[in-house]
MILUM-546191 format. One record per atom (N, C-alpha, C): x, y, z; atom name; residue in one letter; chain; residue number from 1. Coordinates in pm, 1 decimal, decimal comma, always signed. Example, Ala and Ser with C-alpha at 12.3 -4.5 7.8 and 13.67 -1.06 7.14 Angstrom:
<drenbas>
<east +1319,0	north -569,0	up +780,0	atom N	res A	chain A	n 1>;
<east +1230,0	north -450,0	up +780,0	atom CA	res A	chain A	n 1>;
<east +1320,0	north -330,0	up +780,0	atom C	res A	chain A	n 1>;
<east +1285,0	north -225,0	up +708,0	atom N	res S	chain A	n 2>;
<east +1367,0	north -106,0	up +714,0	atom CA	res S	chain A	n 2>;
<east +1290,0	north +3,0	up +787,0	atom C	res S	chain A	n 2>;
</drenbas>
This chain:
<drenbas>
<east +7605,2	north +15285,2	up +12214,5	atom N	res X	chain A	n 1>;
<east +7572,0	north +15149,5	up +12255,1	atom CA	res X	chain A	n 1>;
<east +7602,4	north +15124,6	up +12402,7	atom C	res X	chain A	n 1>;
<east +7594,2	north +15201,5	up +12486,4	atom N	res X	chain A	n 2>;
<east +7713,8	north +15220,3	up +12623,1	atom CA	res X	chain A	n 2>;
<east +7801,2	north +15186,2	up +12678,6	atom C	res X	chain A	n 2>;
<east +7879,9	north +15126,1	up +12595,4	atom N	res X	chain A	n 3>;
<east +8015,5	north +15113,6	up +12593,4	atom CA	res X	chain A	n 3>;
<east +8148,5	north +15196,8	up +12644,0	atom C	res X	chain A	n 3>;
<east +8057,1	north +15348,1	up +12631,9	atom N	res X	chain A	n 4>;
<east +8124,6	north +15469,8	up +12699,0	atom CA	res X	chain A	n 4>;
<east +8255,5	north +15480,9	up +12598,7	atom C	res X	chain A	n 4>;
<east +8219,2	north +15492,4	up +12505,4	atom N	res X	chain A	n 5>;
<east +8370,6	north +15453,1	up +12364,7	atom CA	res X	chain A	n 5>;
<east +8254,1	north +15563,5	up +12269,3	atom C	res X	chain A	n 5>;
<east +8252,9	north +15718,2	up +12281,4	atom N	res X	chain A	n 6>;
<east +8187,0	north +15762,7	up +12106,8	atom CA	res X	chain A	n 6>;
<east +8053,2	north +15726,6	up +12176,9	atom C	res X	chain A	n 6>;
<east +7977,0	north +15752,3	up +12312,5	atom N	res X	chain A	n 7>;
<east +7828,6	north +15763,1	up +12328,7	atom CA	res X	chain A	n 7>;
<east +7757,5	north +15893,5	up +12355,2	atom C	res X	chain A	n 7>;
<east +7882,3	north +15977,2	up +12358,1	atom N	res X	chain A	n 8>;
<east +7821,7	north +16141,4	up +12328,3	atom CA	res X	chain A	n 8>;
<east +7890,9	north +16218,6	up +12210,5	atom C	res X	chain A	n 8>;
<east +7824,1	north +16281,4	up +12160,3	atom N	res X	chain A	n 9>;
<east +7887,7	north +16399,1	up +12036,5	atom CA	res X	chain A	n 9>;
<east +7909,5	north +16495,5	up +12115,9	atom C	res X	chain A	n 9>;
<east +8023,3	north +16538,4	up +12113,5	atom N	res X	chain A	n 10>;
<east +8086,1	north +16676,8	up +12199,3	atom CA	res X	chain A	n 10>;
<east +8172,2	north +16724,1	up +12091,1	atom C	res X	chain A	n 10>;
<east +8262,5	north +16843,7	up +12131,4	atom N	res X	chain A	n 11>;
<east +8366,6	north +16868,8	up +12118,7	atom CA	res X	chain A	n 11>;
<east +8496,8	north +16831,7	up +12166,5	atom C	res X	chain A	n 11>;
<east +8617,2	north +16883,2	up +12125,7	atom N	res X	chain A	n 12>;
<east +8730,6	north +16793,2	up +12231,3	atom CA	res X	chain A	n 12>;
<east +8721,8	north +16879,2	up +12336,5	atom C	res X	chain A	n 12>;
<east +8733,5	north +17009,2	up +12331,0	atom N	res X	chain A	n 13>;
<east +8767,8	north +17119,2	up +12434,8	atom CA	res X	chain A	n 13>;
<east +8709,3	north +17211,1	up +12364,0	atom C	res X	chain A	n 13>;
<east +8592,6	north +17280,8	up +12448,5	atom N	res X	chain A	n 14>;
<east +8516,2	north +17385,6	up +12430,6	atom CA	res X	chain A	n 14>;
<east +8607,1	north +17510,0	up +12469,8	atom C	res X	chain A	n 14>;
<east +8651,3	north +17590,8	up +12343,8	atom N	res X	chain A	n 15>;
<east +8705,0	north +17729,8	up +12366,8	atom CA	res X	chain A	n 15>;
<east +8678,6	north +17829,6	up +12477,0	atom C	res X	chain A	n 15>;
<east +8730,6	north +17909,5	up +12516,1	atom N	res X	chain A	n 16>;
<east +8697,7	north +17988,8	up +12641,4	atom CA	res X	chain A	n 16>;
<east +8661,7	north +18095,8	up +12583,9	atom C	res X	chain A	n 16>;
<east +8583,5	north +18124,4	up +12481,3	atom N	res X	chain A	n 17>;
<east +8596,7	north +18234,6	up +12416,8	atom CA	res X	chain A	n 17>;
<east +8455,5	north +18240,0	up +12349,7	atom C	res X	chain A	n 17>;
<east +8372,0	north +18140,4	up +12410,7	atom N	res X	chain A	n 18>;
<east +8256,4	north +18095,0	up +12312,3	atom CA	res X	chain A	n 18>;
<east +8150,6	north +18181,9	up +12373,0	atom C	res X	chain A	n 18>;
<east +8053,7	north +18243,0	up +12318,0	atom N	res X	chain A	n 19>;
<east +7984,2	north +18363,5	up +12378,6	atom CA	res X	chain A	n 19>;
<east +7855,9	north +18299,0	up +12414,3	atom C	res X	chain A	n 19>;
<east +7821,2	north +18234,2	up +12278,6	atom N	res X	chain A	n 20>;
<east +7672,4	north +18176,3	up +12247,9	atom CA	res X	chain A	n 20>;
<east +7693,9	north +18065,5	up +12105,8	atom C	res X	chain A	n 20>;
<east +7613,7	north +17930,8	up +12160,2	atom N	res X	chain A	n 21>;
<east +7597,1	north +17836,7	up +12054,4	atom CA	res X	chain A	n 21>;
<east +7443,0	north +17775,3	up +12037,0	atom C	res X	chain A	n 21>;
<east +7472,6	north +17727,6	up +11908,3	atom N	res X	chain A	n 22>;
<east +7310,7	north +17678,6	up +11886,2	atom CA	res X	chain A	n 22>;
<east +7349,0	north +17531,2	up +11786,7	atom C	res X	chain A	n 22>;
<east +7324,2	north +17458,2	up +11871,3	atom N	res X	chain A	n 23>;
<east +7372,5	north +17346,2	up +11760,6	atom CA	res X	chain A	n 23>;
<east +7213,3	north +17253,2	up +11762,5	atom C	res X	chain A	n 23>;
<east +7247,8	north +17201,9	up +11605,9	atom N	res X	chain A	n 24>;
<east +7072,7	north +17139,7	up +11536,1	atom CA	res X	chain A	n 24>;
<east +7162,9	north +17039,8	up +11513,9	atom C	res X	chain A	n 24>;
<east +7041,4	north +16907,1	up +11501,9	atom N	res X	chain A	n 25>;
<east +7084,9	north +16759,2	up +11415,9	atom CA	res X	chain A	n 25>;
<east +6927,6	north +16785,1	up +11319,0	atom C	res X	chain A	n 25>;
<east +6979,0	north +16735,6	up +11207,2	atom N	res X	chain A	n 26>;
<east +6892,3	north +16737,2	up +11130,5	atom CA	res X	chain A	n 26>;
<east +6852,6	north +16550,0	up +11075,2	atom C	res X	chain A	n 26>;
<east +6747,1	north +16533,7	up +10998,3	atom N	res X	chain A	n 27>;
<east +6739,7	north +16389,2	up +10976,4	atom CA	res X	chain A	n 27>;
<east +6755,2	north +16368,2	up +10826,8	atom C	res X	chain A	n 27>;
<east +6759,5	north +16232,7	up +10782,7	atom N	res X	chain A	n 28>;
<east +6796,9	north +16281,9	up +10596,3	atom CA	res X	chain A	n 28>;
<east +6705,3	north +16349,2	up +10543,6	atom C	res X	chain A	n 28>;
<east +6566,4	north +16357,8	up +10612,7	atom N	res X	chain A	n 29>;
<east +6492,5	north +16440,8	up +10540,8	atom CA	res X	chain A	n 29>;
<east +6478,0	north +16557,1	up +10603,4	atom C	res X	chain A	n 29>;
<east +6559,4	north +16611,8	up +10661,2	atom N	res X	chain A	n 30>;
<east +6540,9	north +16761,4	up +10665,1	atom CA	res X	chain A	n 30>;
<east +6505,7	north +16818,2	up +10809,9	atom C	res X	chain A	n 30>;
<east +6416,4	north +16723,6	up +10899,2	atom N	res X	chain A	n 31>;
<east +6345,1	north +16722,4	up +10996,8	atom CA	res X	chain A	n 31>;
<east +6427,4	north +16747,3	up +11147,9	atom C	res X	chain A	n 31>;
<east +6372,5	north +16847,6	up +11183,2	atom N	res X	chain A	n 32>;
<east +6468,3	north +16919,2	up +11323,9	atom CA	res X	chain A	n 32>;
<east +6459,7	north +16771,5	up +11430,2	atom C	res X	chain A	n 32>;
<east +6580,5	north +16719,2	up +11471,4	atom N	res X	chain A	n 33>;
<east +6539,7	north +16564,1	up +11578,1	atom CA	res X	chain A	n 33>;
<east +6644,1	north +16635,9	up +11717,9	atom C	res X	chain A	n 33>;
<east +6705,6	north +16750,4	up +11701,3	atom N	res X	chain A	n 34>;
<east +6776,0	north +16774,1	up +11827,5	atom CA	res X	chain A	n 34>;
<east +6816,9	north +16886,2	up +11836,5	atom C	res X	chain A	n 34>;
<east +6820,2	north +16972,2	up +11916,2	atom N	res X	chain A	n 35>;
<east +6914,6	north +17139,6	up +11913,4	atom CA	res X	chain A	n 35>;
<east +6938,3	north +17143,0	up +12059,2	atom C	res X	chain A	n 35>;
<east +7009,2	north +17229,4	up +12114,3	atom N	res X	chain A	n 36>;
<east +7080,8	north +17281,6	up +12197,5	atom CA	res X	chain A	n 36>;
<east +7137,0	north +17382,8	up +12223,0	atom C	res X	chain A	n 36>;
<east +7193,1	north +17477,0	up +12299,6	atom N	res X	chain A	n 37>;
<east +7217,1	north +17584,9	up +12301,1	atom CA	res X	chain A	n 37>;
<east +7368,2	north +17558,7	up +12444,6	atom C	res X	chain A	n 37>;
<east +7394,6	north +17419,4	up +12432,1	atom N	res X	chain A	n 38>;
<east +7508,1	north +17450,5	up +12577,9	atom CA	res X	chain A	n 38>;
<east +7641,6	north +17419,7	up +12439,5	atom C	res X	chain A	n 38>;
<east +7709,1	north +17457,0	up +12503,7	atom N	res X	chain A	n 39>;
<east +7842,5	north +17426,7	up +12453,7	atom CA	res X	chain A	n 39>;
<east +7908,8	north +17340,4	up +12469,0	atom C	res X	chain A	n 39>;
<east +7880,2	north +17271,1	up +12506,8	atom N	res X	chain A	n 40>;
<east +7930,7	north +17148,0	up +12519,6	atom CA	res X	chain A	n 40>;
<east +7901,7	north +17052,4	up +12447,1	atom C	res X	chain A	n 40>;
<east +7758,4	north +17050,4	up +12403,9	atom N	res X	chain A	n 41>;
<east +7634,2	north +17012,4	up +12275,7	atom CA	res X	chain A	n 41>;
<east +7623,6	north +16852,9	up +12383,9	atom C	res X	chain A	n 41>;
<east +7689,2	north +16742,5	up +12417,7	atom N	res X	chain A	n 42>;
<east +7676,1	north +16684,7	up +12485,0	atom CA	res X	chain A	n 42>;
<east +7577,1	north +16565,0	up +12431,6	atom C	res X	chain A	n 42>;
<east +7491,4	north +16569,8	up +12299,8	atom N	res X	chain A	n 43>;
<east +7402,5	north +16484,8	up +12214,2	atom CA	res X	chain A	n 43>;
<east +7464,7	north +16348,0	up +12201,1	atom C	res X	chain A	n 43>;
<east +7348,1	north +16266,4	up +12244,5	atom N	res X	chain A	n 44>;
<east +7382,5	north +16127,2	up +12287,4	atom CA	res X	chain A	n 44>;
<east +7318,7	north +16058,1	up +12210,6	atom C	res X	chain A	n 44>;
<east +7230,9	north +16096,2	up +12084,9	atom N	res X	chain A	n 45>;
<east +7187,1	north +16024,8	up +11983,6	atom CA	res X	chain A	n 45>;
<east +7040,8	north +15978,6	up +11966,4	atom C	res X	chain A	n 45>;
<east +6988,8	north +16111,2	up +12100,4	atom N	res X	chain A	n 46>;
<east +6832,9	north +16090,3	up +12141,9	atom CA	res X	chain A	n 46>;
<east +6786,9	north +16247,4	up +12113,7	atom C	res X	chain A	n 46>;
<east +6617,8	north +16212,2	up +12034,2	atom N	res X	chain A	n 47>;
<east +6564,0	north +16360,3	up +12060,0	atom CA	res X	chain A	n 47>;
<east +6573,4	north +16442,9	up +12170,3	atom C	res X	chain A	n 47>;
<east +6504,5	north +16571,1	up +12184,1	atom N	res X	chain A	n 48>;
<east +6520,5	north +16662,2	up +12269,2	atom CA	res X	chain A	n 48>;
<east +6420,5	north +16584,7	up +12393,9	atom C	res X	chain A	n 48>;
<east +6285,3	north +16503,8	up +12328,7	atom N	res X	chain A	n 49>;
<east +6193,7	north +16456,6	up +12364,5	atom CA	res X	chain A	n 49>;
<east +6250,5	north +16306,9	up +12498,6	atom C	res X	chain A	n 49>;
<east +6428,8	north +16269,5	up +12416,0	atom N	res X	chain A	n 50>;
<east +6463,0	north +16139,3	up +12503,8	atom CA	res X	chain A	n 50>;
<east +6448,9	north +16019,5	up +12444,9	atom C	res X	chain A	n 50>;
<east +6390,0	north +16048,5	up +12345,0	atom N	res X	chain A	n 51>;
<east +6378,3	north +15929,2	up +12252,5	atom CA	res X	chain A	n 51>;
<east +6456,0	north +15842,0	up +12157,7	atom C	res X	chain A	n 51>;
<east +6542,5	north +15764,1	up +12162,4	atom N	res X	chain A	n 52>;
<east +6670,5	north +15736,5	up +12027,3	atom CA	res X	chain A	n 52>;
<east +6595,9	north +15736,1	up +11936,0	atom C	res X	chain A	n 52>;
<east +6726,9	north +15781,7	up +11853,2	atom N	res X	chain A	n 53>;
<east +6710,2	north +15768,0	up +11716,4	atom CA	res X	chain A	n 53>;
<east +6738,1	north +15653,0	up +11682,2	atom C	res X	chain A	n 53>;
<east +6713,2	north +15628,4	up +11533,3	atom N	res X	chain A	n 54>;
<east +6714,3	north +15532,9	up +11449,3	atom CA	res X	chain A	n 54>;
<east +6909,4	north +15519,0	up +11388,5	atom C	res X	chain A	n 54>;
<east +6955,3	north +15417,8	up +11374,4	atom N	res X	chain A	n 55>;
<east +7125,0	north +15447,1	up +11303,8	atom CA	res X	chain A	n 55>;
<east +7047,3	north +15489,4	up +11201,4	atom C	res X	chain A	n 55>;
<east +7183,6	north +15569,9	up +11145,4	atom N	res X	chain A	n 56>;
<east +7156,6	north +15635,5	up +10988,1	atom CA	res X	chain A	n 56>;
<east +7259,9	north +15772,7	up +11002,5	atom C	res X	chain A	n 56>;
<east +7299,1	north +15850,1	up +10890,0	atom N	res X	chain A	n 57>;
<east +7383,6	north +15917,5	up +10881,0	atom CA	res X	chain A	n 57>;
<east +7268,7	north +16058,6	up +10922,6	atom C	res X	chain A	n 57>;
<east +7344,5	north +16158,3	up +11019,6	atom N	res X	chain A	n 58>;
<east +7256,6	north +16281,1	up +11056,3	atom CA	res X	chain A	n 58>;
<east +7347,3	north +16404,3	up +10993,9	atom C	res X	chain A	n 58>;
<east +7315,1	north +16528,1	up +11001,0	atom N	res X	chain A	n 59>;
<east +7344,6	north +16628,5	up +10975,9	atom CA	res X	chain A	n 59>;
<east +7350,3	north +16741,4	up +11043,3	atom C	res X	chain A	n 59>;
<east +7477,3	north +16819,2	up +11067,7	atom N	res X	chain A	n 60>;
<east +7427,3	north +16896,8	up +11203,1	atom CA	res X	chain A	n 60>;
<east +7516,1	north +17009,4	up +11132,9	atom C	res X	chain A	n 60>;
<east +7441,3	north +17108,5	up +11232,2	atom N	res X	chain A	n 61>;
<east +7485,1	north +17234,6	up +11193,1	atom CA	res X	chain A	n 61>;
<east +7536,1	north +17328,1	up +11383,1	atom C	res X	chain A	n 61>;
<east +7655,8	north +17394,4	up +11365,6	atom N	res X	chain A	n 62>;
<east +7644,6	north +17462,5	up +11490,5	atom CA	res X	chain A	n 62>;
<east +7667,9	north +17635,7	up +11449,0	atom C	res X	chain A	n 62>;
<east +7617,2	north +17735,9	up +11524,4	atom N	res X	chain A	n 63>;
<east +7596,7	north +17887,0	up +11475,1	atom CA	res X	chain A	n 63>;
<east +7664,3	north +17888,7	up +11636,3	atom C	res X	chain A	n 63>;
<east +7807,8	north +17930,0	up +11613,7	atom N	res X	chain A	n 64>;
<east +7887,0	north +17988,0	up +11729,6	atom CA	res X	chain A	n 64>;
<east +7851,6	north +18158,7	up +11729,7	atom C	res X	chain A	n 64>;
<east +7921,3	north +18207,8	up +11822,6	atom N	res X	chain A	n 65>;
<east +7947,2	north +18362,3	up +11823,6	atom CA	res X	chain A	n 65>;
<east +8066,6	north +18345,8	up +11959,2	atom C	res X	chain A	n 65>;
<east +8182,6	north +18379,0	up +11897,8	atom N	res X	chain A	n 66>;
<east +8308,1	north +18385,1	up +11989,3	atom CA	res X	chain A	n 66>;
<east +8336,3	north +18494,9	up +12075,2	atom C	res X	chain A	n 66>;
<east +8404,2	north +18536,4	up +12169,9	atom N	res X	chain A	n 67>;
<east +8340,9	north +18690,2	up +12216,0	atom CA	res X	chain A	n 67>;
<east +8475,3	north +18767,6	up +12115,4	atom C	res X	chain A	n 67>;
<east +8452,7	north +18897,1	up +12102,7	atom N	res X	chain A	n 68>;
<east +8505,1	north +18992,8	up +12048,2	atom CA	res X	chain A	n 68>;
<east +8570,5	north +19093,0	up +12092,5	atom C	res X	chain A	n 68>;
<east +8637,1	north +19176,8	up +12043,5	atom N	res X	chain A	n 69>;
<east +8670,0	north +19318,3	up +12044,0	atom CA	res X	chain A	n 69>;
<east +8555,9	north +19369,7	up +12015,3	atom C	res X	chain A	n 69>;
<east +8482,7	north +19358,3	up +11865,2	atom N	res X	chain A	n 70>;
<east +8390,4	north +19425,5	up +11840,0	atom CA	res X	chain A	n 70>;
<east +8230,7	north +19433,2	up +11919,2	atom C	res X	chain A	n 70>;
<east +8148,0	north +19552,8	up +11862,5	atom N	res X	chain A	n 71>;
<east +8025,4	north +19520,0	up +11973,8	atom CA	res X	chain A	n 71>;
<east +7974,7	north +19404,5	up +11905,0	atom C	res X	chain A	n 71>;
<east +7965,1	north +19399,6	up +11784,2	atom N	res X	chain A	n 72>;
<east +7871,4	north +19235,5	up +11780,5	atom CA	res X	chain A	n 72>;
<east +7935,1	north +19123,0	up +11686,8	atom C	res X	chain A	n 72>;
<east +7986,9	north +19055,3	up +11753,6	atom N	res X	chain A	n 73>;
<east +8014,7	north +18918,1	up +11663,8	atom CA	res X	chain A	n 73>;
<east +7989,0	north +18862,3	up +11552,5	atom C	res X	chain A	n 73>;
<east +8083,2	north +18850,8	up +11512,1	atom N	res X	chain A	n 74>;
<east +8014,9	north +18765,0	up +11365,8	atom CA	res X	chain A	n 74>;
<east +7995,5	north +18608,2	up +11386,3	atom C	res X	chain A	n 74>;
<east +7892,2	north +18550,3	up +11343,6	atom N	res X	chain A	n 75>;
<east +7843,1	north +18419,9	up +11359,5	atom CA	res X	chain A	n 75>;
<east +7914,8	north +18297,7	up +11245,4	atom C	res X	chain A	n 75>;
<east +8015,1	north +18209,0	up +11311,4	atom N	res X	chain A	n 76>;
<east +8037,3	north +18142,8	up +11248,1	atom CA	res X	chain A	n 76>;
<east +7938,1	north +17988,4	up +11259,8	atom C	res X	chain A	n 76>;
<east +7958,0	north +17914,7	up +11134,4	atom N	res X	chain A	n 77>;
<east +7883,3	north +17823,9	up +11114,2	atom CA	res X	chain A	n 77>;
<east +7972,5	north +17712,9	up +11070,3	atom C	res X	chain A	n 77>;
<east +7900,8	north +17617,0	up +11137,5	atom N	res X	chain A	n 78>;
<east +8011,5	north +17502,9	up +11146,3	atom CA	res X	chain A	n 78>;
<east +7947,8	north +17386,6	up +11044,2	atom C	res X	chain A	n 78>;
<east +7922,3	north +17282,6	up +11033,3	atom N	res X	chain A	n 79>;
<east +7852,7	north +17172,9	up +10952,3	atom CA	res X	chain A	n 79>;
<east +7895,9	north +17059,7	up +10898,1	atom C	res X	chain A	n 79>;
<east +7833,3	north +16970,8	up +10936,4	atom N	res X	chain A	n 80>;
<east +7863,1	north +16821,1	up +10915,3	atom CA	res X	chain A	n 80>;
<east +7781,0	north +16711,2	up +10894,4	atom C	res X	chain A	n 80>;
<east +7808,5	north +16612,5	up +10907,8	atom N	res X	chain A	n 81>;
<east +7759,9	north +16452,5	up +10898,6	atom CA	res X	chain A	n 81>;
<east +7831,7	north +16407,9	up +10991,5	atom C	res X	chain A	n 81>;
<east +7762,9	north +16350,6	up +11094,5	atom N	res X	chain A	n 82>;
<east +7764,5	north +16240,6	up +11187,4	atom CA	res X	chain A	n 82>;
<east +7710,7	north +16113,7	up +11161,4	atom C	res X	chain A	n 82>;
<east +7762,0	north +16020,8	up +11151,3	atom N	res X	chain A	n 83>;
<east +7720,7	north +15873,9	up +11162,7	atom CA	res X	chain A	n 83>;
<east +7668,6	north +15776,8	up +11334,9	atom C	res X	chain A	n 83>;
<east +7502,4	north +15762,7	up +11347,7	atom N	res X	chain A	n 84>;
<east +7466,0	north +15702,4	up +11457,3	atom CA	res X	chain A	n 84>;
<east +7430,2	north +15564,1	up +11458,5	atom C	res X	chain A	n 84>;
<east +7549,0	north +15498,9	up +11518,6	atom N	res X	chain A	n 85>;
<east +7584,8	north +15319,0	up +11525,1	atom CA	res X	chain A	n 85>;
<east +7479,7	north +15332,2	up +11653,1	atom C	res X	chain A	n 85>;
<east +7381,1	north +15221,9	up +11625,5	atom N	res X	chain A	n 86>;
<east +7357,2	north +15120,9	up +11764,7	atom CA	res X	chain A	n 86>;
<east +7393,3	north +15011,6	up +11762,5	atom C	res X	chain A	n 86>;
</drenbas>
């Protein structure tokens, strides 16, 4: 609402260890409305397009890869519900 109080979805502190991310918002029906690939995710409650969304409860998913010892990472997956107040 820009209030600057909860007008971006982030993290608190992005790990130093983060290799590669892919984070999606999904809509109740299923429908891709946002992805990203920074780590920071930084989603302000608008499509990729710039467009707000509608309030309503969203769904997001993030596919980390942390760096390793090993040659290839295993992909963790994160997942939730976010709630978007205007």
């Amino acid at each position: 609402n820009g209030d600057t109080k909860n007008d971006v979805f982030q993290p608190y502190e992005c790990p130093a260890f983060v290799q590669s991310m892919e984070f999606t918002v999904f809509n109740r029906w299923g429908a891709k409305v946002f992805s990203t690939t920074d780590v920071n995710i930084n989603w302000n409650g608008k499509t990729n397009a710039g467009k707000d969304l509608a309030a309503g409860q969203y769904y997001y998913e993030a596919r980390v890869r942390f760096e390793s010892a090993k040659r290839e990472s295993e992909q963790t997956i994160l997942k939730g519900w976010v709630q978007l107040i205007r």
